[in-house]
C-alpha positions in Angstrom: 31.9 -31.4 12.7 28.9 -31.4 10.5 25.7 -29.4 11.9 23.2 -31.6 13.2 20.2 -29.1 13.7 18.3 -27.6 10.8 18.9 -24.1 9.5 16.6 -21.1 9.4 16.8 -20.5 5.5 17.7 -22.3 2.7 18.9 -20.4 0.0 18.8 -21.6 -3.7 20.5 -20.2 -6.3 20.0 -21.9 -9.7 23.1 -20.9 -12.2 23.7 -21.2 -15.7 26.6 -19.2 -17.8 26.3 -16.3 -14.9 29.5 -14.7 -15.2 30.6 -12.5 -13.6 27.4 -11.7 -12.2 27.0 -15.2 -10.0 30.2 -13.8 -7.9 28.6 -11.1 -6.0 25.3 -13.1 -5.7 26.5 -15.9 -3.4 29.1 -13.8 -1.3 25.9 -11.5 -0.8 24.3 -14.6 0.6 27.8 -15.9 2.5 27.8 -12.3 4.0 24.4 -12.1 5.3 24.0 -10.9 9.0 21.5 -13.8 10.2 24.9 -16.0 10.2 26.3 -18.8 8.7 25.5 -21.0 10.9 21.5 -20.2 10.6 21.8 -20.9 6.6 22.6 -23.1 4.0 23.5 -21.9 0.3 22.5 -25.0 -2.3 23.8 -23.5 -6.0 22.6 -25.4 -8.7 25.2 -25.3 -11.7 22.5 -26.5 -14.9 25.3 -27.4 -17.3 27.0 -24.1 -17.5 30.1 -23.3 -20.3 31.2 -20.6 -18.6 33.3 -21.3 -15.7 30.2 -20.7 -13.5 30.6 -24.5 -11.7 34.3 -24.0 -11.2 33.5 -20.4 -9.7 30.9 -22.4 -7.5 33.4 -24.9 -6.4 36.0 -22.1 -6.1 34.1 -20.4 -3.4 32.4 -23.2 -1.5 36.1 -24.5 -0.3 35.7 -21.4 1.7 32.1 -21.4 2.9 31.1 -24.8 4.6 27.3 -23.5 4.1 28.0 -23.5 0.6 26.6 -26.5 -1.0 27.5 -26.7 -5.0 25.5 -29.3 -7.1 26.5 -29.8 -10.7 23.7 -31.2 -13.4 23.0 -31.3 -17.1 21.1 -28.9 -18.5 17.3 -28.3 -17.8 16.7 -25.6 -20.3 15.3 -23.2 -17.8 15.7 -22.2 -13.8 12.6 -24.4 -12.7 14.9 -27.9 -12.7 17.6 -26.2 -10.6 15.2 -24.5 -8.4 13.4 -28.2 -8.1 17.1 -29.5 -7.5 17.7 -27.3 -4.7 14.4 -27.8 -3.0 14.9 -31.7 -2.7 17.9 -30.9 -0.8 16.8 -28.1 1.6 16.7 -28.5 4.9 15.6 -25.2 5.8 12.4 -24.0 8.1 12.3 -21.2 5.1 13.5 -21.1 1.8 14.8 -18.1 -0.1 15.2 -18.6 -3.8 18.1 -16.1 -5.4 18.9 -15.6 -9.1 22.3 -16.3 -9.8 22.3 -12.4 -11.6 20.7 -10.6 -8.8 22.2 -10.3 -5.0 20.8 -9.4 -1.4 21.3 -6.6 1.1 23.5 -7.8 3.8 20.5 -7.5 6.5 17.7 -9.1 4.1 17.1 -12.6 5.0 17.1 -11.9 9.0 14.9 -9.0 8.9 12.5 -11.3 6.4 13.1 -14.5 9.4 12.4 -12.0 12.0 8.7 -10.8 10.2 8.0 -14.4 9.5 8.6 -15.4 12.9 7.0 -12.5 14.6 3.8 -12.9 12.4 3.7 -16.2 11.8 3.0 -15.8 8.2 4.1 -18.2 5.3 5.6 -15.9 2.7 7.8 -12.5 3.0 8.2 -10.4 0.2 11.2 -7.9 1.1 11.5 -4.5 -1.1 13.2 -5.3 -4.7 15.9 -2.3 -5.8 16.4 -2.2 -9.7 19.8 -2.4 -10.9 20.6 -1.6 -14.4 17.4 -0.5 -15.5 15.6 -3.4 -15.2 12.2 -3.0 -13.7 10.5 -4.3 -10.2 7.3 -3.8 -8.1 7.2 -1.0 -6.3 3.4 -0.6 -5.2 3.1 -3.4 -2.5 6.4 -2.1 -1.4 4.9 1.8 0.1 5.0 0.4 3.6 5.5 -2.0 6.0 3.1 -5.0 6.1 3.4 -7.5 8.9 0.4 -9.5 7.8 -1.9 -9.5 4.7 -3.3 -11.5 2.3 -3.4 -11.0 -1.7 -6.6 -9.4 -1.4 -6.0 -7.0 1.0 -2.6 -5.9 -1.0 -0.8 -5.3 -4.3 1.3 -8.9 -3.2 -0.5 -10.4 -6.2 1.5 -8.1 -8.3 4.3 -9.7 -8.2 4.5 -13.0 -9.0 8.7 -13.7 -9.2 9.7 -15.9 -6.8 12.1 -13.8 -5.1 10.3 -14.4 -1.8 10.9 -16.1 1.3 8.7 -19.1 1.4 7.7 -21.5 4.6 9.4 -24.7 3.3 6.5 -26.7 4.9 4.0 -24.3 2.5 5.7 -26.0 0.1 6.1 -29.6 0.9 2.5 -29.7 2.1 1.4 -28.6 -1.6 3.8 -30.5 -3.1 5.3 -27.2 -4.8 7.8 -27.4 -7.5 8.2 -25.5 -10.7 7.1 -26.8 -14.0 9.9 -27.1 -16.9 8.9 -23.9 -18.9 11.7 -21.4 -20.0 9.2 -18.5 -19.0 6.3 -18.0 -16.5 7.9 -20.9 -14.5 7.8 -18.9 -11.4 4.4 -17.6 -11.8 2.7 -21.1 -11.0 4.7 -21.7 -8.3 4.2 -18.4 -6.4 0.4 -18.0 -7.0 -0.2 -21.4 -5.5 2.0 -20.4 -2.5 0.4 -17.2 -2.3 -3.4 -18.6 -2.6 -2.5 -21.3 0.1 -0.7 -19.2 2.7 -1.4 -18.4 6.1 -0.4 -14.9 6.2 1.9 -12.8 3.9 4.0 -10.5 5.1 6.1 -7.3 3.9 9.4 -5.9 4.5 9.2 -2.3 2.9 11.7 -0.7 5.1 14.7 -2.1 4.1 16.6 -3.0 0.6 16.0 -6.7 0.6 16.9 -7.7 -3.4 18.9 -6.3 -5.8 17.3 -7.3 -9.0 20.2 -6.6 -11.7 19.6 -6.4 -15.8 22.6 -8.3 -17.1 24.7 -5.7 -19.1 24.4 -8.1 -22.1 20.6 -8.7 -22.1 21.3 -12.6 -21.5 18.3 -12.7 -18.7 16.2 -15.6 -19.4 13.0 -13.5 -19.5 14.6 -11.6 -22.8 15.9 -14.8 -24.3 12.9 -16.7 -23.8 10.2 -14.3 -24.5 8.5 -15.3 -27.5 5.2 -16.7 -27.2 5.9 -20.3 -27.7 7.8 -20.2 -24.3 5.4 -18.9 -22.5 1.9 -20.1 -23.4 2.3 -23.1 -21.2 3.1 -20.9 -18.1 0.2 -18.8 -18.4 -2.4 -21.7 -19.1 -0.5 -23.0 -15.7 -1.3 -19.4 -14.4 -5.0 -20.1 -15.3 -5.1 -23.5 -14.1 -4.3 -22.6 -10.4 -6.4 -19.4 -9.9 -9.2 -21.6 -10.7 -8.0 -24.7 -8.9 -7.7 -22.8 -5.7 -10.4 -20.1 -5.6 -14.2 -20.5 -5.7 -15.8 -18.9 -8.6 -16.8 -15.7 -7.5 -15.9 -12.0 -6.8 -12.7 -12.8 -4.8 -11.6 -15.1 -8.1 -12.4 -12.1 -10.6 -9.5 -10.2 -8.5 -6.9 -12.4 -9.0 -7.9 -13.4 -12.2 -8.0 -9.7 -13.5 -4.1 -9.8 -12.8 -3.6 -12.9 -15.2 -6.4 -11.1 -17.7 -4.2 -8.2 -18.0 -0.4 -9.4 -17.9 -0.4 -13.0 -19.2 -3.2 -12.6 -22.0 -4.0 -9.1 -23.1 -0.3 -7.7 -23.0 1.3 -10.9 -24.4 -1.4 -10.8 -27.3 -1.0 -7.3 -27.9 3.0 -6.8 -28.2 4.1 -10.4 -29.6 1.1 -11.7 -31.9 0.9 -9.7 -34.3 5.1 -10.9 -34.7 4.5 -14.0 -35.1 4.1 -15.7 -38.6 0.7 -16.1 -39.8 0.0 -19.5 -39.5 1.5 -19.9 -36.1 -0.8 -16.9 -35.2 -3.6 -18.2 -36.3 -3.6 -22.0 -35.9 -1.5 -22.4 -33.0 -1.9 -19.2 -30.6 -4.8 -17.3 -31.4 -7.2 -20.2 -30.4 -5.2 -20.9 -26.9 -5.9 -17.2 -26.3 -9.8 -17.2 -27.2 -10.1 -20.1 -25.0 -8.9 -18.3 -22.1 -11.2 -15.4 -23.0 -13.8 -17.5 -22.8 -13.1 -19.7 -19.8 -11.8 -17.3 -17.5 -12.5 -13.7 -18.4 -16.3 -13.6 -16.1 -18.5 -10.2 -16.8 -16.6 -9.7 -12.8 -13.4 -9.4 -14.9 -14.8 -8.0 -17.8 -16.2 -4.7 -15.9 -12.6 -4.9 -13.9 -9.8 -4.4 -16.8 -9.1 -1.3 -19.1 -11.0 -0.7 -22.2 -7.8 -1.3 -24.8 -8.5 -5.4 -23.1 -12.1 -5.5 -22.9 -11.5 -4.3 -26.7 -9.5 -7.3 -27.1 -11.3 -9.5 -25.1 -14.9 -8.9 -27.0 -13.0 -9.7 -30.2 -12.0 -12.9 -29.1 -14.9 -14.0 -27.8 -17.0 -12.9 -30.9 -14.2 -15.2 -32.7 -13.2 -12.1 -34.8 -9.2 -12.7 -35.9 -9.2 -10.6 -38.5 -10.2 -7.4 -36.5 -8.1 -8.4 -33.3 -5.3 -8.9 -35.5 -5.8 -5.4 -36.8 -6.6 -3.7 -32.9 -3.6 -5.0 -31.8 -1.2 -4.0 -34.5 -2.0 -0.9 -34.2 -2.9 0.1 -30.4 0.3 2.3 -29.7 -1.2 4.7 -32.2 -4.8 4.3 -31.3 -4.1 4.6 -27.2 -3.6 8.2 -27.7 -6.8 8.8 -29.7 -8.9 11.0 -27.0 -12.1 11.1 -25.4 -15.6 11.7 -26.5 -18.0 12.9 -23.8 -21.8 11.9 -24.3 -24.8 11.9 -22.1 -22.7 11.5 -18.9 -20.5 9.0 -19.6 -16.8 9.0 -21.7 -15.9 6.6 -24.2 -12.0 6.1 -25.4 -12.2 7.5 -29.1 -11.0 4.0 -31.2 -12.3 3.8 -35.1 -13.8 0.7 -33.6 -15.9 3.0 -31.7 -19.6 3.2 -32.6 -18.6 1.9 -36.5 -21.6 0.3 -37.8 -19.8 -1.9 -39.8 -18.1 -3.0 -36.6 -20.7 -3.6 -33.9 -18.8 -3.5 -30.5 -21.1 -2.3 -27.7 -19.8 1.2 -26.1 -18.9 -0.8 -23.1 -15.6 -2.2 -24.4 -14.5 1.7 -24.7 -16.6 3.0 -21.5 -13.6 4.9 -19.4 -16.0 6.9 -17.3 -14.8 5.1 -14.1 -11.5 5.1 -15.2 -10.9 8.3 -15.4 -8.6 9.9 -12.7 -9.7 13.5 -10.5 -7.1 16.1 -9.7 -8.2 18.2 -7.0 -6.3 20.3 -4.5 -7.6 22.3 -1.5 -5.9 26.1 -1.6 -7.8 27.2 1.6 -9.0 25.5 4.7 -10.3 27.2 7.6 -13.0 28.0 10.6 -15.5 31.0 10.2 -18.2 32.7 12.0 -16.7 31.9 15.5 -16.1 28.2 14.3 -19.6 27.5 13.1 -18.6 27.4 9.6 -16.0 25.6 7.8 -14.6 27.4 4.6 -12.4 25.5 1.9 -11.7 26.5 -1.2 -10.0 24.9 -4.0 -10.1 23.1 -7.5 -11.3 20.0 -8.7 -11.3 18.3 -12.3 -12.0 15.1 -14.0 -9.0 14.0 -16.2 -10.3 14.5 -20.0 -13.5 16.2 -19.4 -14.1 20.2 -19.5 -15.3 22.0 -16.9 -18.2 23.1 -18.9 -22.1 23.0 -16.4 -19.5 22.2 -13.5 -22.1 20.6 -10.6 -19.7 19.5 -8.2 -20.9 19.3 -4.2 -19.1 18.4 -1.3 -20.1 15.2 0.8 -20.5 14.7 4.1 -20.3 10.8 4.8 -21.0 9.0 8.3 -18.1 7.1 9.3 -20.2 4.6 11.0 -23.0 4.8 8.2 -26.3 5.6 10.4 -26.7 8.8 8.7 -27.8 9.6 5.3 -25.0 11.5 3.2 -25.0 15.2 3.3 -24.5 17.4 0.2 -23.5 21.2 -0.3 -23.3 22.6 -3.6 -20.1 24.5 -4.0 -19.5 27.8 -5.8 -18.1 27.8 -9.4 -14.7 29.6 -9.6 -12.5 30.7 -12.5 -8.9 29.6 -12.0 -5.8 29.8 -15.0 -3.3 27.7 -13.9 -4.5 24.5 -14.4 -3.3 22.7 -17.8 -5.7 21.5 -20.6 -5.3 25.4 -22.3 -8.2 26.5 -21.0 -10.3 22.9 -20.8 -10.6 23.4 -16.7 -10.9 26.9 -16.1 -14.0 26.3 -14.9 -12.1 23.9 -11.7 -12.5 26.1 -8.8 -14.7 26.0 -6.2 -15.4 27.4 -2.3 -18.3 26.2 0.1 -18.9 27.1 3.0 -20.2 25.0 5.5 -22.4 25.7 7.9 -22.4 23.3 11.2 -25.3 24.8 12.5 -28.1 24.4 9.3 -26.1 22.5 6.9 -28.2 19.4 7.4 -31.5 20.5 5.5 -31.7 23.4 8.3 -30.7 21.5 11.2 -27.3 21.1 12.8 -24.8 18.3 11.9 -25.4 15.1 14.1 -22.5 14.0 16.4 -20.0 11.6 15.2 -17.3 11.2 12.5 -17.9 12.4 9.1 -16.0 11.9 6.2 -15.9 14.2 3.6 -15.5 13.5 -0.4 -16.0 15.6 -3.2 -18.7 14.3 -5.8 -16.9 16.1 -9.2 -19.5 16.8 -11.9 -18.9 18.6 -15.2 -21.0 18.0 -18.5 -22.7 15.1 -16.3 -20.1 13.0 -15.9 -19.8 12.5 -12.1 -17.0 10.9 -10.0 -16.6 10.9 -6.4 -13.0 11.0 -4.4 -12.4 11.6 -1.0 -11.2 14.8 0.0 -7.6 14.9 0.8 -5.8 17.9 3.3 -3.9 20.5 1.7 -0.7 18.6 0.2 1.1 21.7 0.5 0.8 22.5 4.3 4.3 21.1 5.4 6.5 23.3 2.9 4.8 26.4 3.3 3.3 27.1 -0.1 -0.8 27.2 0.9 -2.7 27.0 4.1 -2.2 25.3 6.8 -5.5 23.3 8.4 -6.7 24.4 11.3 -6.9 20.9 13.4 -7.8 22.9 16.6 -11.3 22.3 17.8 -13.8 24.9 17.5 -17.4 25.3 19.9 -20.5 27.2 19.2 -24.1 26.6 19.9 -25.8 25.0 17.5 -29.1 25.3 19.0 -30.3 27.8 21.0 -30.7 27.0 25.1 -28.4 23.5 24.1 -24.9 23.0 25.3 -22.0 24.2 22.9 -20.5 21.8 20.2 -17.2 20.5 19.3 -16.2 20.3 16.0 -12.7 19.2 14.8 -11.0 18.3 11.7 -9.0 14.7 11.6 -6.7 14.2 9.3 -6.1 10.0 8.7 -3.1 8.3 7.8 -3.3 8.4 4.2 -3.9 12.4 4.2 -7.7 12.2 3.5 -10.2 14.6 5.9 -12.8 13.6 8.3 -14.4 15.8 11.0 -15.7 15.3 14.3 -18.5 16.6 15.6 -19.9 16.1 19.2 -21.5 17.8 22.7 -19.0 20.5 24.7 -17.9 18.4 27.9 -17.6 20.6 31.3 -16.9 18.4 34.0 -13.7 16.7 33.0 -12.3 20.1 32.6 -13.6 21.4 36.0 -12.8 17.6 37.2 -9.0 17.5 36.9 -5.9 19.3 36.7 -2.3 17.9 34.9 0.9 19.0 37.0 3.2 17.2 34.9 4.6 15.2 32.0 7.7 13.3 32.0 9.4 10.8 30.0 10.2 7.4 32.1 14.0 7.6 32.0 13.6 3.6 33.4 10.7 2.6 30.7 11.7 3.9 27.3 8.8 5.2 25.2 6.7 5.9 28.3 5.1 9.5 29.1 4.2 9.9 32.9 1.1 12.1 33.6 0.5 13.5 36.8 -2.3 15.9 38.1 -4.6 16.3 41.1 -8.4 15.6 40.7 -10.8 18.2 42.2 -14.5 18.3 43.5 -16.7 15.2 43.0 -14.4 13.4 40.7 -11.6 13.6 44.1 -14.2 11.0 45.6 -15.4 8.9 42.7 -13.9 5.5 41.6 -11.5 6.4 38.6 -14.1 8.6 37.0 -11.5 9.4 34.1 -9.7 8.4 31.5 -6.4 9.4 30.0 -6.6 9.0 26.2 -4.1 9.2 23.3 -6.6 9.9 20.3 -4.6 9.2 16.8 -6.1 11.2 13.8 -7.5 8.8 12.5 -9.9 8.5 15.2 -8.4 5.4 16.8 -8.3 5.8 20.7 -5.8 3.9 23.1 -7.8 5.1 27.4 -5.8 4.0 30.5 -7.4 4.7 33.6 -6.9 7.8 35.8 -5.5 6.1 39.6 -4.6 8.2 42.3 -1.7 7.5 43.7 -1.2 5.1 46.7 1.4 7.5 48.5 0.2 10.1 47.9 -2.9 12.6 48.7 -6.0 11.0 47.6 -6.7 13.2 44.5 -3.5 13.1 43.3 -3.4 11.0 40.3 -0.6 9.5 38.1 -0.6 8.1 34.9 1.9 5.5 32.6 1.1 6.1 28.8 3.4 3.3 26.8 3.8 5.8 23.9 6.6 3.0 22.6 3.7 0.8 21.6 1.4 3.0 19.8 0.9 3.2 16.0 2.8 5.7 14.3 1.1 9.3 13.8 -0.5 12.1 15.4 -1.5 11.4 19.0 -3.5 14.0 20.8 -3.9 13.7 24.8 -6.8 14.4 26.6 -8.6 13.2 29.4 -12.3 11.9 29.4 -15.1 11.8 32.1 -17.4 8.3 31.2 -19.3 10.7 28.9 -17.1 10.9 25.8 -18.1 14.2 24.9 -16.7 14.8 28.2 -13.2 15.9 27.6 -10.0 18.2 28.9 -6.9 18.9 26.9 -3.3 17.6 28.2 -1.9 20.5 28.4 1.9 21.2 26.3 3.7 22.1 29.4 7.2 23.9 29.1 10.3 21.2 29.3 8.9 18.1 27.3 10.9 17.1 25.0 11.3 14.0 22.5 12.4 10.7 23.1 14.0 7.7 21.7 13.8 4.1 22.3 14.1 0.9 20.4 11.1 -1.0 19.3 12.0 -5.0 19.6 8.3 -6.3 17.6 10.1 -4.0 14.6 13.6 -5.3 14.3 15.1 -3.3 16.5 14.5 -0.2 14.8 14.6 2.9 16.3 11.2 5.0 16.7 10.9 8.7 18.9 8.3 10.8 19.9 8.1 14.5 19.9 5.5 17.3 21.0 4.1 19.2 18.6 3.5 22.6 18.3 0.4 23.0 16.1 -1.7 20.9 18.6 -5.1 22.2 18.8 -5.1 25.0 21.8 -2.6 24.4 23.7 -3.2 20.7 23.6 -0.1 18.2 24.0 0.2 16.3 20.3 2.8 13.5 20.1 4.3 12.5 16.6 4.9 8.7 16.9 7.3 7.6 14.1 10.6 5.1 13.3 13.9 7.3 12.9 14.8 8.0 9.5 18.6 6.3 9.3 20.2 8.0 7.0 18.8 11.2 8.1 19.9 10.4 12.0 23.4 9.8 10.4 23.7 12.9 8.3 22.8 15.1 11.0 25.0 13.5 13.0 27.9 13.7 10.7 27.1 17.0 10.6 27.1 18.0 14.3 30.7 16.3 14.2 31.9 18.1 11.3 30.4 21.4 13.0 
């Protein structure tokens, strides 16, 4: 009987001469674990020689959701692609090249984030196969929601994607009949028009394979006569879709770079001269001029802006010359003058040549290496020490300046600076160029703000690096050494003292975020939550997984107010999830008990404490003897398994809960070897 309702996914495979590759691509999508019965596979033979439609034929007697269409040939993937998408059916579609294949669990885990999210494209992580290259930046983590300017999405512009089929019936999507840069197009318009973008990093979603005999279309059709149209196309929709503007300039930058600097630097210069001069070249100084604004200008690399000067100052000869020979004059070195470094090109203040010192400026370029080696409290936790090394790639640590930054998170308070100490250290590289890198500081909570004590509240802390005036500032990042045991270990317990004399104490404590940068706390010694309330117990809910129980008994006046605390879960980065303290019903009337859903917190450092209405006002949780970790299954993530475990560095004797998913394969190997054992 044939299926009456709609699938979830469409999955189009356009195919020409792909064997034996096109084999394993469509059994990967026969095999996937969403079902058959939740996809249809449309393959699109385009007048293939190769036994690729009978192969087609051959295995869609044995797959009723394999649909095989035969046509003449289109001369690239677009009119396959185009083929499939007037037959889909599909709520999503997925397109797959006929040389490439999917992991079994892709396209349900990329339905599932759709679903969940609501969002209208789903890039899943790419795996390279045979050397052949694939985005790896906007593939670091997990992303349930984002847009291209909140992410590297824009990156990557295949369209290996799951798409929202009514995305692309509602803009009338299809992809133009180019050999090269079809996909491009197609994917930025999709991307600039979507509600929501989503990213599976956790799990290998395509297998992007390099054909063993270099017949992928992008090497046979790489020359610049099939791909100018593409990237004029490229152009075209950026500026069709996007305002002129700042948020324009960022997605233009991308086209800037990849579709006219690098095509004009590697194939130019190959082609004959007249075609290079008469029928490219001018393409390429209109796009200079139409879409490279002073935004994108200031955005790309020097070796481009080179470029881009030259043909906006309608200069062949010269750009013909720059990009013949930019291999050799990439690696030309640095000149440092009156605070700012310029790449060393013979183009470079020439005379003859004229081209301003900005198309060479790499001052803000320019990356910082810095490393903390020591990290601790002093002076009965008044003052923090650290000690390390910090550089500026390119430019010797001669007149080193550099200062440490104390930042407001909330940005009420004016920055606060503290010169560091010069040290000598010998193990950097540069022979000798950075010996000059070290540095300690000591900072003193109590005076460190022109004499007075640090304000209350979250600080941030960055390193402004300064050496023969050049100056670039980077946050400070934790010691990246402190999990392996080579350097010191941070000291994330809090720390009081009295910052004024006759005032109560202060609290200061470092947080680590996410990303492994360093902030600090600072705020007012509480007394009452601590006098207020005292934890019996902690449990795990063996009926709720992923939940701590909390109980305690309340003491003094807090016994007789209405809920006059707060148990809260504090996440180094400073985020803060409160439930209420209740007293229990059956019980006595300060005892209290409280249900923390651990399952549904972030993953990361969670440090428990309980709060009076003051916020200063706070008690540790205490680690109490017989907690251990816990498992449970996280439904809004796949199914994926997540645990929670105390911690034993918590500050005092404070309970700290890691929240994170289980690592698969390391569950499995230690549980291989505990059978084995």
């Amino acid at each position: 009987m044939a299926r009456t309702d709609p699938p979830r996914v469409s999955v189009i495979i356009p195919a020409y001469d792909s064997m034996p590759e096109l084999t394993r691509c469509v059994t990967s999508a026969m095999e996937q674990t969403i079902g058959l019965d939740r996809i249809e596979i449309i393959a699109v033979d385009d007048g293939s020689t190769d036994g690729t439609g009978a192969e087609l034929d051959r295995l869609a007697r044995g797959c009723p959701a394999l649909r095989v269409v035969h046509q003449p040939n289109s001369g690239g993937a677009g009119g396959p692609r185009n083929t499939g998408l007037d037959l889909a059916r599909g709520d999503y579609v997925f397109f797959l090249d006929s040389d490439d294949y999917l992991g079994p669990d892709a396209l349900r885990r990329m339905v599932a984030t759709a679903d969940e999210n609501r969002t209208d494209v789903v890039l899943g992580r790419m795996v390279p196969v045979g050397g052949r290259a694939v985005p790896t930046a906007v593939f670091s983590h997990n992303q349930p929601r984002t847009d291209v300017f909140s992410s590297h999405a824009y990156r990557t512009l295949g369209c290996w994607k799951l798409f929202r089929r009514s995305l692309i019936e509602r803009l009338n999507l299809r992809f133009p009949p180019y050999r090269n840069c079809e996909d491009k197009p197609f994917t930025a318009a999709a991307y600039l028009n979507a509600d929501g973008i989503s990213v599976v990093a956790d799990y290998d979603c395509y297998y992007s394979r390099d054909r063993g005999n270099g017949n992928n279309l992008t090497r046979t059709a790489a020359a610049l006569a099939d791909r100018m149209d593409g990237t004029r196309l490229c152009f075209e929709t950026v500026a069709r879709y996007l305002e002129p503007g700042a948020r324009r300039d960022r997605i233009m930058r991308r086209h800037v770079e990849w579709e006219l600097c690098g095509p004009l630097r590697a194939l130019l210069p190959l082609e004959d001269e007249q075609a290079a001069r008469e029928r490219f070249y001018p393409q390429f100084r209109h796009w200079a001029l139409t879409y490279v604004t002073e935004g994108v200008f200031r955005q790309i690399a020097p070796p481009d802006r080179l470029l881009v000067h030259l043909l906006r100052a309608d200069r062949y000869e010269d750009l013909m010359e720059v990009a013949r020979h930019a291999e050799e004059d990439a690696a030309r070195g640095h000149v440092v003058d009156e605070g700012r470094v310029h790449w060393n090109h013979p183009y470079f203040r020439d005379p003859a040549k004229g081209v301003p010192d900005a198309c060479f400026d790499v001052t803000s370029r320019l990356p910082v290496h810095h490393d903390l080696t020591a990290l601790d409290w002093r002076d009965d936790g008044a003052v923090l020490h650290l000690a390390g090394h910090a550089r500026i790639e390119h430019v010797a640590t001669r007149d080193p300046g550099t200062r440490l930054i104390l930042r407001s998170r909330d940005g009420t308070r004016p920055d606060v600076g503290v010169p560091v100490t010069a040290r000598t250290v010998t193990d950097l590289p540069g022979d000798g160029a950075y010996d000059r890198a070290g540095f300690t500081v000591d900072v003193d909570l109590r005076t460190v703000d022109a004499g007075a004590p640090l304000g209350h509240g979250l600080w941030d802390l960055f390193l402004d690096v300064r050496a023969q005036g050049v100056s670039r500032t980077v946050r400070l990042r934790r010691p990246r050494a402190e999990g392996d045991g080579t350097g010191t270990a941070p000291p994330w317990r809090e720390t009081a003292f009295v910052a004024r004399p006759g005032h109560r104490p202060t609290v200061a404590r470092l947080l680590p975020t996410p990303d492994g940068n360093l902030g600090l706390e600072v705020r007012r010694a509480g007394h009452r939550a601590a006098r207020a309330c005292r934890v019996t117990g902690t449990a795990w809910d063996v009926s709720a997984p992923g939940t701590l129980v909390v109980t305690g008994r309340l003491t003094g006046d807090a016994a007789r107010g209405p809920e006059p605390l707060a148990l809260c879960a504090e996440h180094d980065s400073g985020a803060v999830r409160a439930l209420p303290v209740r007293c229990t019903p059956d019980g006595r009337p300060a005892d209290f008990t409280v249900r923390l859903p651990v399952g549904k917190l972030p993953p990361g450092r969670w440090t428990l404490t309980l709060r009076a209405r003051d916020p200063d006002d706070r008690a540790p949780v205490p680690r109490l003897d017989g907690l251990a970790g816990t498992r449970w299954f996280r439904a809004s993530r796949l199914g994926r398994p997540y645990y929670a475990k105390p911690l034993a560095g918590g500050p005092g004797k404070t309970l700290v809960l890691r929240v994170a998913p289980v690592r698969l394969t390391a569950a499995l190997r230690r549980r291989l070897g505990t059978r084995r054992g």
